[in-house]
Each structure stands twice: as C-alpha cells, then as structure tokens.
C-alpha positions in Angstrom: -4.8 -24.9 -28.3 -5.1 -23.6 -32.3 -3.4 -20.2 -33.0 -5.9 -17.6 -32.5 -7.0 -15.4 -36.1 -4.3 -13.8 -37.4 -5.8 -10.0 -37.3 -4.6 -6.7 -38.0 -5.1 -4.2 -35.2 -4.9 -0.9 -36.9 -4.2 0.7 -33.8 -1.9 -1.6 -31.9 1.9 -2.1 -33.2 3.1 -5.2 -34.7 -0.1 -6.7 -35.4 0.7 -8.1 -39.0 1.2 -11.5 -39.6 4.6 -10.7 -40.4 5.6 -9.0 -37.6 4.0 -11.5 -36.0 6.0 -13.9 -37.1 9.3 -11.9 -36.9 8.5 -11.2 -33.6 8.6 -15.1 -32.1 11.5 -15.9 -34.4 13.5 -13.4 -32.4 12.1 -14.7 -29.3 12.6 -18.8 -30.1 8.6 -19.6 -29.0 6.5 -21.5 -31.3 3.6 -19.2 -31.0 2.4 -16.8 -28.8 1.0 -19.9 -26.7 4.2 -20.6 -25.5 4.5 -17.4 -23.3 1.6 -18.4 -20.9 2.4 -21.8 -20.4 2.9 -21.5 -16.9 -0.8 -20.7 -16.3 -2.9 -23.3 -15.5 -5.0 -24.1 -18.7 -8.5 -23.8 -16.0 -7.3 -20.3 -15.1 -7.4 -19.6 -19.3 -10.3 -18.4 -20.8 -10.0 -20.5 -23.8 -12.3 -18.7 -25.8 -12.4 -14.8 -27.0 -14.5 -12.5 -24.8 -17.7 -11.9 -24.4 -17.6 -8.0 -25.7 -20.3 -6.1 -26.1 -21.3 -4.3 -29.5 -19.3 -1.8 -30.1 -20.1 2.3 -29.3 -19.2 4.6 -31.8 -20.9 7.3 -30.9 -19.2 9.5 -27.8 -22.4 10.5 -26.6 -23.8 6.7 -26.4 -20.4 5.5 -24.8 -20.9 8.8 -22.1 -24.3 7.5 -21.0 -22.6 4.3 -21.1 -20.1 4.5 -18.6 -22.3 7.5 -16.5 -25.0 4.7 -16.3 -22.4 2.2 -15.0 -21.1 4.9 -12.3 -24.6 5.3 -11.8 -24.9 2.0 -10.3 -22.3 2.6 -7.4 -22.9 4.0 -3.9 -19.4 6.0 -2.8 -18.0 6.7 0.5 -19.5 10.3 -0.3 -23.2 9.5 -0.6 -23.0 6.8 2.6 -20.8 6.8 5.7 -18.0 4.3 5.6 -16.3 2.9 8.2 -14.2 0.7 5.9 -10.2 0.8 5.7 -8.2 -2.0 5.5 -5.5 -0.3 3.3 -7.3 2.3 1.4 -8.7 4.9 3.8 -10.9 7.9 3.6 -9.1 10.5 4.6 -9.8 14.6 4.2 -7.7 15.2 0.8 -7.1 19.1 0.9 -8.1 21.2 -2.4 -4.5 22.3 -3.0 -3.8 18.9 -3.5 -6.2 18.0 -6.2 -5.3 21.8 -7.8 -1.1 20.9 -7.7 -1.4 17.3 -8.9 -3.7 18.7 -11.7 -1.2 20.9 -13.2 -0.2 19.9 -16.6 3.2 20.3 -15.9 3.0 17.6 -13.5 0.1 15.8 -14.9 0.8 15.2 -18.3 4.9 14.7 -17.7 6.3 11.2 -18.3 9.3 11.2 -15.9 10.9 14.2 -15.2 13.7 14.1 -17.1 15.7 17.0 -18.0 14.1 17.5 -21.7 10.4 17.7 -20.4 11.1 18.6 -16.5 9.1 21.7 -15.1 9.7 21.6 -11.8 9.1 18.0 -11.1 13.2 16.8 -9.7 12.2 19.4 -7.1 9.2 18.8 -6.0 9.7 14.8 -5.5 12.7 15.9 -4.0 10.7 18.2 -1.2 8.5 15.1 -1.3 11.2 12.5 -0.3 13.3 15.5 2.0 9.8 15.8 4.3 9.0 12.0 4.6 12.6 11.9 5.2 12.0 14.5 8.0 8.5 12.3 8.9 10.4 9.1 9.2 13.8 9.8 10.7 15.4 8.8 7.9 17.9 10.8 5.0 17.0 8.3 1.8 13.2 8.2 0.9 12.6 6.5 -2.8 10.4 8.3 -5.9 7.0 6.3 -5.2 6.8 3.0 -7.0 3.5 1.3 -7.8 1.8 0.9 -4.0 2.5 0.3 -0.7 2.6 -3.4 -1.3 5.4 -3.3 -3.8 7.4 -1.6 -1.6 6.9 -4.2 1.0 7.7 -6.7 -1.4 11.1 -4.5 -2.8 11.8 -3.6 1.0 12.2 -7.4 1.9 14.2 -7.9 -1.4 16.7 -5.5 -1.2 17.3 -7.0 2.5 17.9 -10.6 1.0 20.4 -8.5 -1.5 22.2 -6.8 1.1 22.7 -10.3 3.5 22.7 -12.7 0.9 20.1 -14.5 3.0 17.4 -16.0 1.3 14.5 -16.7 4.0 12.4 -13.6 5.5 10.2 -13.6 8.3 7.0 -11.5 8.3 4.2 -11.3 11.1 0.7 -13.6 10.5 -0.8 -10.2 11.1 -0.4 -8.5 7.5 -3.6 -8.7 5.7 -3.7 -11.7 3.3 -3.5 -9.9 0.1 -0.3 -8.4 0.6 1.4 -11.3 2.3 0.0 -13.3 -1.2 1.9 -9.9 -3.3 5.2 -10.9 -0.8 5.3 -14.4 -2.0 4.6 -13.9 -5.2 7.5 -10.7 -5.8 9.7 -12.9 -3.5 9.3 -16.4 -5.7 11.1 -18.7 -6.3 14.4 -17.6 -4.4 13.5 -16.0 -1.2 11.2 -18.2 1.2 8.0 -16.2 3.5 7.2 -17.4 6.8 5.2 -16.2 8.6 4.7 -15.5 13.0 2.3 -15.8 15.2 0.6 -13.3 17.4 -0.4 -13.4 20.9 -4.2 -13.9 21.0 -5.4 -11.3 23.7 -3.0 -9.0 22.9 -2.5 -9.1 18.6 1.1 -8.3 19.3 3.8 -10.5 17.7 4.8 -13.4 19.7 8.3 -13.1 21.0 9.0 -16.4 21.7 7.7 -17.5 18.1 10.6 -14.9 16.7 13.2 -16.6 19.3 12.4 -19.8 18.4 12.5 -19.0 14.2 14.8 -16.4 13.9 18.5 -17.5 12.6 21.6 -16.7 10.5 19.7 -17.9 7.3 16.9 -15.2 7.7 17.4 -11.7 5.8 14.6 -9.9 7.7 11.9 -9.3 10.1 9.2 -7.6 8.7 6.0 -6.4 10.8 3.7 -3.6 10.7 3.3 -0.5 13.3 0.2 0.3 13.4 -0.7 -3.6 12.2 -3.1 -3.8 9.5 -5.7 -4.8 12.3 -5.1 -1.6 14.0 -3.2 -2.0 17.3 0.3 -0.4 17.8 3.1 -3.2 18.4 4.6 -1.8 21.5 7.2 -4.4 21.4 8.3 -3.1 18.2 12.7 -2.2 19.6 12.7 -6.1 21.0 11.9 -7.3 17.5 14.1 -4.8 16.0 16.8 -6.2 19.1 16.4 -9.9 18.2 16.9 -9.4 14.3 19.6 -7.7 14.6 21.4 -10.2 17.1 20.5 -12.8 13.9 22.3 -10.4 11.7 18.9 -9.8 10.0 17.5 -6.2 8.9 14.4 -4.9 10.2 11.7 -3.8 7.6 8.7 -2.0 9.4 5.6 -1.3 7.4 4.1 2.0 8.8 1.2 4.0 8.0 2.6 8.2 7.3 -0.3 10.0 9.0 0.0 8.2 12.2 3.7 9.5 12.8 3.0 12.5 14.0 2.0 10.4 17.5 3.8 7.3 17.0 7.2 6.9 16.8 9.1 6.4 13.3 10.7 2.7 12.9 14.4 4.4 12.8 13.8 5.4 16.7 13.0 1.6 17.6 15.6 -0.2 15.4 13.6 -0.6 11.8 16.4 -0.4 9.0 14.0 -0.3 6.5 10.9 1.6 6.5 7.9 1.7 3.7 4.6 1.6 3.1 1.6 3.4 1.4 1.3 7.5 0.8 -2.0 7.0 0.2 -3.4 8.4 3.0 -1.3 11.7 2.1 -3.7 13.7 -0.1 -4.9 11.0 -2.3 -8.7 10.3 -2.5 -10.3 6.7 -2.4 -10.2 5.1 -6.2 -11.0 2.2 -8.1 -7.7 0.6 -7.3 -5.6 3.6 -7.8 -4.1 6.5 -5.9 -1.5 4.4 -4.2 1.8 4.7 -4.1 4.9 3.0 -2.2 7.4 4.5 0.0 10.7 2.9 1.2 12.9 4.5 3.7 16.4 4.1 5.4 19.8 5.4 6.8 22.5 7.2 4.0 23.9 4.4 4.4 25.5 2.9 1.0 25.0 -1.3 1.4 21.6 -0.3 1.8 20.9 2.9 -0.4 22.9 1.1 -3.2 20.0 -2.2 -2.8 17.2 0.6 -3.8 15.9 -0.6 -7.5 13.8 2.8 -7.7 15.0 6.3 -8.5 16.6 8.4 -5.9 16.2 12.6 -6.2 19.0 14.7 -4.9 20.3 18.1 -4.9 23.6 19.6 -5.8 25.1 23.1 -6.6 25.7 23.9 -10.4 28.4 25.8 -11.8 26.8 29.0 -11.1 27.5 30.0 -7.5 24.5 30.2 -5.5 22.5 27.9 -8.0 21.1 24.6 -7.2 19.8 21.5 -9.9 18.0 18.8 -9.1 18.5 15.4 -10.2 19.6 11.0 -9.5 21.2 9.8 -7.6 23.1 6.6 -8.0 21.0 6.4 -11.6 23.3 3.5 -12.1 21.6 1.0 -9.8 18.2 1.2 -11.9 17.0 -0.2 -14.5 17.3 2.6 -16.4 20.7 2.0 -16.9 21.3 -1.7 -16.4 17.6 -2.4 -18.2 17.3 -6.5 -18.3 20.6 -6.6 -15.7 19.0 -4.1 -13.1 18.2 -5.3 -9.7 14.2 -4.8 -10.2 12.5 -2.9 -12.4 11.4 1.2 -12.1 8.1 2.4 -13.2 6.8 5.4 -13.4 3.1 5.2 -12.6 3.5 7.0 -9.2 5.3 9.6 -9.4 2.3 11.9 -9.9 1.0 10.6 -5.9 4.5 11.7 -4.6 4.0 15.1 -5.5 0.9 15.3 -4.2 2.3 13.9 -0.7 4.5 16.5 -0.8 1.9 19.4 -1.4 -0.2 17.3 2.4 3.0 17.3 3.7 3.9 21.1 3.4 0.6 22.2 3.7 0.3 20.2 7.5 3.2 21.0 8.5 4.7 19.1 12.0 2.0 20.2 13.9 -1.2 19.9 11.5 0.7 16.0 11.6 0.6 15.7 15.0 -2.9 16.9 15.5 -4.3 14.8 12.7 -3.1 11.9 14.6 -4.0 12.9 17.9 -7.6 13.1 16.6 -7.5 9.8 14.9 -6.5 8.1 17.9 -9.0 10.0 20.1 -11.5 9.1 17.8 -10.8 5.2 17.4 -10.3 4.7 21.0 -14.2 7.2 21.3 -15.4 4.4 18.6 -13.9 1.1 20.7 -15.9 2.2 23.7 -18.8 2.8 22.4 -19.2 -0.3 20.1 -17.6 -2.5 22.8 -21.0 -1.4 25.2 -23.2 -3.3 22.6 -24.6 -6.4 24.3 -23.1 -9.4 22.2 -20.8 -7.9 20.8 -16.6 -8.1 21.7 -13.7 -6.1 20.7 -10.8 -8.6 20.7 -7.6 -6.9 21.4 -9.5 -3.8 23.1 -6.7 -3.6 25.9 -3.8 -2.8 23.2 -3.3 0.9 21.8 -5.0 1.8 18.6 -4.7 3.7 15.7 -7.3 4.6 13.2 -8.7 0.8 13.3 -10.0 -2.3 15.1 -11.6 -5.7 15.2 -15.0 -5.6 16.2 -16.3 -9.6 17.1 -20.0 -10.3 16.8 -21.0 -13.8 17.4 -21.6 -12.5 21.0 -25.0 -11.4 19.1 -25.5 -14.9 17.0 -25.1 -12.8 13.7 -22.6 -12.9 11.0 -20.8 -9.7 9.4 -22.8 -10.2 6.4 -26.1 -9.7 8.2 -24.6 -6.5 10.0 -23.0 -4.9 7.2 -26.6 -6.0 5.3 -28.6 -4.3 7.9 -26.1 -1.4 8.2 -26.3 -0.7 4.4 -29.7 -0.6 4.8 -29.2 2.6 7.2 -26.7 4.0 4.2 -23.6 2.7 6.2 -20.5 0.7 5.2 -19.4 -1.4 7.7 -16.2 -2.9 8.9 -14.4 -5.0 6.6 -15.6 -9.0 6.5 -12.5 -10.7 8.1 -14.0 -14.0 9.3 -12.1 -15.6 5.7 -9.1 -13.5 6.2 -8.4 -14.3 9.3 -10.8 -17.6 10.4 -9.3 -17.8 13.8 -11.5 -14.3 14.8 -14.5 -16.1 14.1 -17.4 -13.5 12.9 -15.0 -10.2 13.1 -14.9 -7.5 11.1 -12.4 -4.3 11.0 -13.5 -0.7 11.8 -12.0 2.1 10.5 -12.6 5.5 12.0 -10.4 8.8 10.7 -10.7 12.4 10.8 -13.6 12.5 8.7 -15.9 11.2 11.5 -17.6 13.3 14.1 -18.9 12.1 17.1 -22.2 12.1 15.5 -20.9 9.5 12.9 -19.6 7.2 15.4 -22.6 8.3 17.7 -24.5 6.9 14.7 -22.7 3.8 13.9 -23.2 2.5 17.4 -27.0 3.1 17.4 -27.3 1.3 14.3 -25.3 -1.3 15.2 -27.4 -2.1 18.1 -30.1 -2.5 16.3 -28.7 -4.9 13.4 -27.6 -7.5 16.1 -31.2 -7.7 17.4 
C-alpha cells in the first residue's frame, strides 16, 4: 500500500515529515504501514474517510450534533427493559453534584501536586466495596467491568504460573471475546457448559476439565442471564482441590441480598460499578472493580493502583496515598505487569458518594426490591400464552430469559411491536446464545413500578398475537 500524503497537522505533534521520519528510524519500521500489519488487509479501509465538510462555525456544529441527538429515543422518553451489562438504575443527584466538582472532575490522577481530596475519597470508595464484598483490597477502577475480568483471570495465571483458565459458557459473548483477546496468545479460555433446565454451571463438566494446568475458575453470581448460581462454594471447592483460584464476576447492588464471593470460596472478586450512581451512556460510565484477601501473592499480582492510609508525622494526622506503587506501571512502565489508566477514576468516586449515601440498609432494600420485582415480572410474563421462561425455577436477580417461539414470533417482531407502544424490549439473544432459540433477556430494576411491568405484560400479549 503507497505511503499516505505527507501532511502537517498543525494541531497534532510530530506531524512533520521530519519527525516523521525520525520517529520510524527510532522505531526500525519502514513506514507507518508496518505497525498494523497484523490486521487483515479486508478489515483496512484502504482509502481516507468519507468526512463531511467541515463546520467552522460553533453555532452550525451545535445544531449539528443537537440534530444527531435529536434522532435518538433514550431510556427516559421510552420504558426500557433492556440490561445486559449496562442497566438503568436510579442515579441519586448528589452523585452527579460530587462527580461534577472540578476538583474531581477536571484532576488527572490524584497525585500529590494537583490532589484535592481525591486519595481519600477513592480510598472511602475502595474501604466500602471492601466492606460490600468481604474483602480488605479493592483496586482504583480501571477501564470497565470487562477489563477487570480480563486482569482478574491474569493476575491468577501470574500467581500459579498456570496458563489455561476456565470460564462458564454463560458470560455474554462480548466479554468472553474481551477475555480471549486480553488473555492472547499465552493463557488459553475454555469455556463450561450449563445445565439446560436449570442455567447453572454443570458440575460434572468442571470435574471432568478442571486440572493442575488450569489457573482459574471464573463464573458469574448473578450470571449475565440473570439466575443466581446456587452452587457457587462447590465450584469454589473443586478449584481449589485443582490448586486453581476462584474469580467470581458479581454485580455490587445485588449484595446487599446475595452473598459476596469471599463467603463461598471466590479468591478474586470483580466486576462493573456501573450500576453504583452512574447513568446509562454512549459506551461510557463504566468502570472495573477487582477484589480479594490482604493477602500479598495475590495483592502483589494487582497491575492497577492501590489507595491506603497511614499516619504522618504529626500525631493524630492521617495522608492518603499507594500502596505497593512499585507493582504498576507507573514505576516499572514497559516492564510492569499490565498497564494503569486513568480513565475511571472519576466513576470510583462517584460509587463511593452511592455507596455512603445507601448505606447497608438502603443496599439491602434496593436489592430486596429488585428481586421482588423480577420475580413480580417472571410471573406475569410467564402467564402469556406462547410464551416460556426457560430457567424460571432458578432464583433471579434483576434479569431473565424470556422464550417466545411458543407464540411463532421472533424477538425482532416483539421488540418491533413493543417499540411501537414506546417500549424497549429484552435484549435479542437468539445470536448470542442460538441454543435458546427466539429468547430475549428482561431487565427489570428499581425504576419499574408495578405499572411498568403491569404494562409490559399487556403489551406483550398483544405483540405475540
């Protein structure tokens, strides 16, 4: 493929030809071609893009982008019932009011030269999901809860020099594609099989693959398609007879009902905050948690940044800072054991202002509702003639597969007729998961009202006539 133009951005750095140049005689490529030569020249554009004209005006490029917004329907103009890893959840005020202060807002990292109060309040952040999850070491939020996953599963390969992990069929399929892809080309993802009446994860599948060459077990309590695996400490019990870790992907706001992984055996917890004050976005407001006991072969695996506390020389006085700053790539850069970002920091402290303001027993009442709520929603939908729920029997939290070729009709027709009323419906999972035939998962959280559901059900009936 020819060079591209040699052009001069005057905005972006080392844009001259010379620095061009300088730049891949340092790094030993040919041209800038070299460094994507592992993609696949079809998944290349080959050709510049297809920009628009430019808008210099700020009033033309407002009525631009308000036009564009204009086109979407949110989750606040139609009822949603959709989930599958971002939720809507009731995202308190004081959260949007704390997490908009410029102190935190507009701070890099929290260092010492620009830190107002930000080592403290990630550090009440971690110290309550430590509380939450049983657990004394909680990480400063990297980039979502699918990283963490992905790092979780990592830092178990470090810390038993195993190179083969385990992880239920269950997860949805765009984080078990983020697991292989963070885990390639050393550590090998297989995956296990679930019961089919139940959704739980089939023990004798685990008997049969588990070994001394696997680093971990990883499922997920609640699973991604809603049930709770209630044979979460015999799964914990058989990885650890392996000599393999645990890693449990949990969802925060249902632990106020369910127990944490630490009480069942799970070495490693993590997952997503985002249902902890953060509102619905275009693929933001996410950040990853990762969770387990002080104790130092693991703690010492974490690649992310660690908060403590500790006295100063004044008596009485208390400083916030790392801990262990030496295992991150802040120190070691290129030699580190993954890289730290920054990009979620901001979403920790905002989970910590949910946290504080819920308190244990706002926790335990939000999930109580949830639960009431989902298990209001199963009944109701499962009444529909034609229509199956197909792991009804097994405890629920906040979702659940809903079957409908019962009623001859596809989830695209539904969630076509259901839009119609100004309703999102369940996530499409007949491609995710082809095995559930026409199947789509519900979502259902303290937003919804009987009336909602009340709602949903009627108009539900009447798309599958």
């Amino acid at each position: 493929m020819p060079e591209k133009p040699k052009i001069v951005y005057p905005y972006i750095p080392n844009s001259t030809p010379q620095a061009r140049a300088d730049l891949l005689d340092a790094s030993g490529a040919a041209s800038v071609e070299d460094f994507y030569a592992e993609i696949p020249a079809n998944l290349r554009l080959q050709r510049p893009l297809n920009l628009p004209k430019a808008l210099l005006a700020e009033a033309e490029l407002s009525r631009h982008v308000n036009g564009l917004l204009a086109k979407n329907t949110s989750t606040q103009e139609a009822l949603s019932f959709l989930g599958a890893g971002c939720w809507q959840h009731q995202v308190p005020a004081v959260c949007d009011e704390i997490n908009s202060r410029g102190e935190f807002l507009t701070a890099y990292a929290g260092d010492p030269y620009e830190d107002h109060g930000r080592f403290q309040a990630l550090f009440e952040y971690e110290s309550m999901m430590g509380e939450l999850l049983n657990m004394e070491v909680v990480n400063v939020p990297n980039y979502d809860g699918f990283q963490a996953t992905a790092t979780a599963l990592r830092m178990a390969a470090r810390v038993t020099g195993r190179g083969r992990v385990l992880v239920a069929a269950t997860v949805s399929a765009d984080k078990l594609s983020k697991i292989r892809d963070y885990l390639t080309p050393d550590i090998q993802v297989e995956t296990l099989p679930y019961q089919p009446a139940s959704g739980l994860l089939d023990l004798s599948a685990l008997k049969q693959q588990i070994s001394e060459q696997i680093a971990a077990v990883y499922f997920e309590n609640p699973a991604y398609l809603g049930w709770i695996e209630t044979g979460a400490a015999e799964i914990a019990a058989l990885a650890h007879q392996a000599g393999a870790l645990c890693v449990v992907g949990v969802d925060p706001i249902s632990l106020g009902v369910i127990n944490p992984p630490a009480d069942y055996g799970g070495d490693i917890a993590c997952g997503d905050i985002q249902p902890l004050g953060m509102h619905m976005n275009y693929g933001g407001g996410h950040g990853g948690f990762i969770a387990s006991k002080d104790e130092p072969k693991i703690v010492m695996e974490y690649p992310s940044r660690l908060f403590g506390i500790a006295p100063t020389r004044v008596e009485g006085e208390y400083g916030f800072g790392d801990v262990a700053y030496e295992r991150t790539s802040f120190a070691l850069r290129e030699e580190g054991k993954e890289w730290v970002g920054t990009a979620a920091a901001l979403w920790g402290i905002t989970a910590g202002v949910y946290l504080a303001l819920m308190g244990p027993q706002g926790m335990q009442e939000i999930g109580l509702g949830i639960m009431q709520r989902t298990r209001y929603a199963m009944k109701k939908i499962a009444r529909l003639p034609g229509v199956r729920l197909p792991f009804e029997d097994s405890p629920h939290f906040k979702e659940f597969v809903v079957n409908f070729e019962g009623a001859g009709k596809t989830v695209a027709e539904i969630n076509r007729r259901l839009l119609e009323q100004n309703i999102f419906g369940g996530k499409d999972l007949s491609e995710e998961f082809p095995e559930l035939g026409q199947s789509a998962l519900y979502c259902v959280t303290e937003v919804h009202t009987q009336t909602d559901i009340d709602r949903l059900a009627t108009a539900l009936n009447e798309a599958i006539q």
